[in-house]
C-alpha positions in Angstrom: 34.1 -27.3 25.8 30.4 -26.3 24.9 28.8 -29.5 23.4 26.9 -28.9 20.5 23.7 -30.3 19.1 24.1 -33.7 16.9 22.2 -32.9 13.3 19.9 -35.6 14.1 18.9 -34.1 17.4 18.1 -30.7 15.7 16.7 -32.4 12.6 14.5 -34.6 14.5 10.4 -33.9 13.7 8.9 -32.4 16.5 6.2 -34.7 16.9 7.6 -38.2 16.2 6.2 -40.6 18.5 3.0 -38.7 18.7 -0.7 -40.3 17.6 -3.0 -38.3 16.0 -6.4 -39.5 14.7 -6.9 -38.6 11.4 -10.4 -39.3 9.4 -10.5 -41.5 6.2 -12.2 -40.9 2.9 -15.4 -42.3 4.4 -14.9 -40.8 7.7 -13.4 -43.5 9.4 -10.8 -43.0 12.1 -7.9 -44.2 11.0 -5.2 -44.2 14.0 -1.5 -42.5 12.8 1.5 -42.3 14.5 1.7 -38.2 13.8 3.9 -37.8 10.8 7.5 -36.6 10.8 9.6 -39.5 11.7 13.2 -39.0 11.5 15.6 -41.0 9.8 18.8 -42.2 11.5 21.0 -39.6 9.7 18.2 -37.2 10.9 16.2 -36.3 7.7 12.8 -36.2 7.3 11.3 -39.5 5.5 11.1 -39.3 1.6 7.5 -40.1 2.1 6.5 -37.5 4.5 9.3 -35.2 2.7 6.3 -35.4 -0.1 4.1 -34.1 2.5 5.8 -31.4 3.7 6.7 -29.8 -0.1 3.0 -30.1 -0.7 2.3 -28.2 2.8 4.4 -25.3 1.3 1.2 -24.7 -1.3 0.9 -25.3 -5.0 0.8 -28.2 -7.2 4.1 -30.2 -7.9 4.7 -32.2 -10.5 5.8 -35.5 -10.3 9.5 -34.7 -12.1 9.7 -32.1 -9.3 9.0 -34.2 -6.3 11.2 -37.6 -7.4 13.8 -34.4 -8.0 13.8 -32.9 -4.6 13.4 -36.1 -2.8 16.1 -37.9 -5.0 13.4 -41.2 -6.2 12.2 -42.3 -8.9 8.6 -40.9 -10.5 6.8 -44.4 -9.3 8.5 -44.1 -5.7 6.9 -40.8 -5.5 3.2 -42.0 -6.9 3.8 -44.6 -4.0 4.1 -42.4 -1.4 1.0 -39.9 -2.2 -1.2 -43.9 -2.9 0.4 -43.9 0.9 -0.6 -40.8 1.9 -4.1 -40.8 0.7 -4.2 -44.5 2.4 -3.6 -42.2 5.6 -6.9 -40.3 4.6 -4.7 -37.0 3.4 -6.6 -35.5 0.7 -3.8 -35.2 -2.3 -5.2 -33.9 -5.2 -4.3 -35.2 -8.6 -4.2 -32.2 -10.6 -4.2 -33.2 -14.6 -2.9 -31.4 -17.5 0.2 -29.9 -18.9 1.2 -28.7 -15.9 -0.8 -31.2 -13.6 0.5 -33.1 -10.3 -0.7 -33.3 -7.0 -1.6 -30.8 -4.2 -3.4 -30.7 -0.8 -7.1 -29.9 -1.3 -7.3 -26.2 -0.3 -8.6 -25.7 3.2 -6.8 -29.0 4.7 -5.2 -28.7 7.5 -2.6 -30.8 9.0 -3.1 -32.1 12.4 0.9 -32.6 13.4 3.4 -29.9 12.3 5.8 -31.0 9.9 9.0 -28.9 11.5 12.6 -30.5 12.3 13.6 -29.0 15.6 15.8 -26.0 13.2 12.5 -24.9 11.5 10.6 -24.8 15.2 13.2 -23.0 16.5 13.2 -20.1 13.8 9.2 -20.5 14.1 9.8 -19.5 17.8 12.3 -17.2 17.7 10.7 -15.2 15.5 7.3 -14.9 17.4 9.2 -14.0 20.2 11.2 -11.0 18.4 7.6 -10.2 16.5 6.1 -10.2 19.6 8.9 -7.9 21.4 8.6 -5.5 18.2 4.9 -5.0 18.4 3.9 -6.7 14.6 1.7 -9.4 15.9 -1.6 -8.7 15.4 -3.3 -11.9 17.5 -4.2 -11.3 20.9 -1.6 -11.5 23.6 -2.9 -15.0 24.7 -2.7 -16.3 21.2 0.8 -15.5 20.9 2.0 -16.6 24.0 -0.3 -19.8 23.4 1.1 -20.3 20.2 5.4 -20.3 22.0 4.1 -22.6 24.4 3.2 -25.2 21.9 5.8 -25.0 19.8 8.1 -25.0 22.8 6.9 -27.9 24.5 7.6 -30.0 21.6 11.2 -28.8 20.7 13.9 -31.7 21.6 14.8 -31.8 25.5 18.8 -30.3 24.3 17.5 -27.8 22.0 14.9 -26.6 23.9 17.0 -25.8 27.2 20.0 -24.2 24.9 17.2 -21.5 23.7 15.6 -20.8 27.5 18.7 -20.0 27.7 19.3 -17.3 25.2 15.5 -16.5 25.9 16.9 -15.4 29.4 20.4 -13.8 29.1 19.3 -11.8 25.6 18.6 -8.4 25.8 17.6 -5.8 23.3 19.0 -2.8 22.2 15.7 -1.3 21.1 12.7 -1.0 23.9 9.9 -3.6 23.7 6.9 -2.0 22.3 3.4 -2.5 23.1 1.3 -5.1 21.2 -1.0 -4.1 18.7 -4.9 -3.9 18.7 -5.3 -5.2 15.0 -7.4 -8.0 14.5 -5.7 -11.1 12.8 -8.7 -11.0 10.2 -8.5 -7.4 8.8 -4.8 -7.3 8.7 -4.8 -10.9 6.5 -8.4 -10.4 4.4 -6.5 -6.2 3.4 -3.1 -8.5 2.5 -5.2 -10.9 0.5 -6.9 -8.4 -1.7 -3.4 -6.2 -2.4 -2.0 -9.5 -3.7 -4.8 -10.0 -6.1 -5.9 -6.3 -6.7 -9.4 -6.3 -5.2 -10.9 -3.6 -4.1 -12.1 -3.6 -0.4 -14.8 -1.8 1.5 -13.9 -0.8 5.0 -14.6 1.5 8.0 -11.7 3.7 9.5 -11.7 5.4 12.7 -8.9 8.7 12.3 -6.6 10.0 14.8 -9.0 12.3 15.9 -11.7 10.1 16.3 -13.9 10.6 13.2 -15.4 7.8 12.1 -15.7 7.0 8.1 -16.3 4.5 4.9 -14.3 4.7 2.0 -13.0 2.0 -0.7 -9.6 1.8 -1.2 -7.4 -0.1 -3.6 -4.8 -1.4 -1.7 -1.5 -0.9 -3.2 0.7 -2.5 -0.3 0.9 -3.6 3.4 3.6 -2.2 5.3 4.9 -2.4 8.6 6.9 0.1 10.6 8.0 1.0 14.1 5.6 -1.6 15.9 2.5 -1.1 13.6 1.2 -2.3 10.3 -0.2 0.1 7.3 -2.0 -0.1 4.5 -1.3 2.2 1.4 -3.5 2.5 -1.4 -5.8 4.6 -3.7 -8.3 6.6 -1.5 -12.0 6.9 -2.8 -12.6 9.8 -0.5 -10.2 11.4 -1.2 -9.1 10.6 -4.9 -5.4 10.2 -4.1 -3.3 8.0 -2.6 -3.3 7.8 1.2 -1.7 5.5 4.2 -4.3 4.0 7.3 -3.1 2.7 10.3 -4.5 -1.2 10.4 -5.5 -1.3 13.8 -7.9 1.6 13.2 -9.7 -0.2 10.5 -13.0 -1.8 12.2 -14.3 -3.7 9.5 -13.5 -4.6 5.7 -14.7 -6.3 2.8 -13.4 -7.4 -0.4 -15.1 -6.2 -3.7 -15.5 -7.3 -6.7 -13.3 -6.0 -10.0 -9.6 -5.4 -9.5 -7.6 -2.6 -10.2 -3.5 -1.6 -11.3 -1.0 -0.4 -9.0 0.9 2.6 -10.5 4.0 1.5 -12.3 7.1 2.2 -10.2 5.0 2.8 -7.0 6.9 2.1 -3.7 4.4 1.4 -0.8 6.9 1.3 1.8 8.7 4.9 0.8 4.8 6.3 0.2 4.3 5.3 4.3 7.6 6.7 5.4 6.4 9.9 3.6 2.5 10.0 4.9 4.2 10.0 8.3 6.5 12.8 7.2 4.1 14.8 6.1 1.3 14.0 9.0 -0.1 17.6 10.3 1.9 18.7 13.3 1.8 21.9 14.8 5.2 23.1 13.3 6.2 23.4 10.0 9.9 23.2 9.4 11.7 24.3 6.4 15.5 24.7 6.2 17.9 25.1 3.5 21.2 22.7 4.5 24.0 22.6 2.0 24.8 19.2 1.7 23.9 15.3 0.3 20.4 13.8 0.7 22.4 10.8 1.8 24.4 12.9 4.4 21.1 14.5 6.1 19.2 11.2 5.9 22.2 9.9 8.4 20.4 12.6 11.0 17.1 13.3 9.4 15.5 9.8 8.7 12.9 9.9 5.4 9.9 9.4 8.3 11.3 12.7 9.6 11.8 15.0 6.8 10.8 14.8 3.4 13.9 16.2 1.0 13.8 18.6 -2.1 17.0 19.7 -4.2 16.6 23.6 -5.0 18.6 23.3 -8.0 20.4 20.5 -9.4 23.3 23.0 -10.1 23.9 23.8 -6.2 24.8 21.9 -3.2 21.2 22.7 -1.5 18.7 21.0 0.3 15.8 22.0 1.5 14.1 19.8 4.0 10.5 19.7 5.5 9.9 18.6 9.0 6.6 18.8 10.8 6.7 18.4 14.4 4.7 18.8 17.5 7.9 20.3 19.5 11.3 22.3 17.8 13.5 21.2 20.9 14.9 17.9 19.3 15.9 20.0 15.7 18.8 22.1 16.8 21.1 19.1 18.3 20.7 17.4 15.6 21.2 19.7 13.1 24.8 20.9 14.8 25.3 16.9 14.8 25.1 17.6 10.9 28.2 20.0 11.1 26.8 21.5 7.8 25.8 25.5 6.9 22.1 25.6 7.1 19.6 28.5 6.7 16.3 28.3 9.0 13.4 29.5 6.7 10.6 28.7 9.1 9.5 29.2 11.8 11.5 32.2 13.9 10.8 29.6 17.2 13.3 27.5 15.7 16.2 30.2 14.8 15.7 31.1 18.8 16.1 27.9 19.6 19.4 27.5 17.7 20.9 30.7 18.7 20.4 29.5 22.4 22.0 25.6 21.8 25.5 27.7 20.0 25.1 30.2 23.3 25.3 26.8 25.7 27.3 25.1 23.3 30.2 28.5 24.0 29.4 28.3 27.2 30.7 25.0 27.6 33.9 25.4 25.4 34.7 28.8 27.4 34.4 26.4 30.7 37.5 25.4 32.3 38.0 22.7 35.4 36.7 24.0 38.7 33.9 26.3 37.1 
């Protein structure tokens, strides 16, 4: 029988047992042993479980903290006395809707992660990695595993090398991106708080340019990360790669985001739509939900003819025709080729194979 992991193995803090030196209020040294000790039923301390709500950001009432910890309001004022004893700058914050908080910019020596929370950390810069979305440098990511790895419990971290080495992927690794850490976070900054940014964009075709956008959304897709947004350029709204943005700075002012506007669906349609050197158009009697099982929205961009028939057209641009024909037969619905004649050739010859291959009996 497999054993399993205890909860107090998984639940132990990664870096009980460790020291850090941490400096006091008047700069002092004062020597910790590294927060995060476990409990004997495995839970995080109620006095560091104040310190690792206030890591998650914001300021938290007292009611809330004596709430999720399960103590009394003067228990919880004597942990944070304790943690500020420690030289961890908790902010009093006073008012109606006062508490505490860290001061902003602090940043925690030890991480505060039972071994569960490190090992969704890890497994998900491993499948991030794999799929292409992180931005950091190869090193940094790969630095970034080791660490968290090296501190996982003994158990736990053998049972994930090895899932690490028998899993494998249905979809192919894809390469890792070029886009710097700071663009990708200072463009995801300003479309949470509507602010304008300045920033230099290098095109597919190599043209260099400076536009301000008002980014509406960041999105990623197949390996890379977008950014959608009012163009100044161009007065409309348009989708850039993030890797091909050199440089950007925020602005001041802010700006609305069109009511109803979906920044994911407005990328799956810029890549639609991207100039190819064939443009597609077919009529296909049928569902939009039936042709988006074959013809994905970052494919072909859908248009009912009239709401009173069963037609659809659909717009494909496309650098080669060869791939359309299989996978409109896959469809196994009447269809009409309206452009170009290439593509009606190209049909005529898959049915001629395609008869060819019913006519063929054993031995041929």
């Amino acid at each position: 029988m497999t054993r399993g992991i205890s909860s107090a193995s998984i639940a132990r803090p990664l870096i009980a047992g460790q020291r850090a030196s941490l400096a006091g209020k008047r700069g002092e040294e004062v020597d910790q042993v590294a927060v995060g000790v476990a409990e004997q039923q495995g839970a995080v301390s109620p006095r560091h479980g104040v310190l690792e709500i206030l890591q998650s950001g914001g300021t938290r009432t007292v009611a809330e903290l004596a709430g999720r910890l399960d103590v009394d309001e003067r228990t919880v004022r004597r942990y944070v006395d304790h943690l500020l004893d420690l030289g961890i700058p908790v902010r009093s914050v006073r008012g109606r809707h006062g508490g505490y908080r860290l001061s902003s910019g602090y940043r925690m020596p030890p991480l505060m992660l039972s071994g569960e929370e490190a090992l969704a950390v890890l497994l998900g810069l491993v499948a991030g990695r794999r799929a292409g979305l992180i931005s950091t440098s190869v090193a940094a990511a790969e630095s970034a595993v080791a660490k968290v790895r090296r501190v996982l419990p003994e158990t736990l971290g053998r049972r994930l090398d090895a899932l690490l080495e028998v899993a494998d992927f249905t979809a192919p690794a894809r390469p890792a991106l070029t886009a710097e850490a700071e663009v990708l976070l200072t463009v995801a900054e300003a479309a949470r708080d509507r602010r304008p940014v300045e920033l230099a964009y290098v095109a597919a075709h190599g043209g260099a340019s400076e536009r301000v956008v008002h980014p509406y959304g960041i999105v990623a897709h197949s390996g890379r990360w977008y950014l959608t947004g009012f163009d100044s350029a161009s007065g409309q709204a348009r989708t850039f790669r993030v890797d091909r943005i050199t440089t950007v700075e925020t602005l001041a002012g802010t700006f609305d985001v069109p009511a109803g506007f979906d920044a994911a669906q407005r990328v799956l349609t810029a890549i639609a739509e991207t100039p190819y050197q064939h443009e597609v158009s077919v009529r296909i009697r049928s569902t939009p939900e039936q042709i988006r099982s074959v013809f994905p929205p970052s494919v072909a961009t859908l248009k009912e003819i009239d709401p009173g028939t069963s037609w659809v057209r659909a717009r494909i641009r496309a650098e080669r025709l060869e791939w359309i024909p299989p996978l409109l037969a896959a469809l196994d619905r009447p269809f009409v080729v309206e452009q170009p004649d290439a593509l009606r050739d190209l049909v005529r010859a898959l049915a001629s194979r395609l008869a060819d291959h019913a006519d063929a009996r054993q031995g041929d």
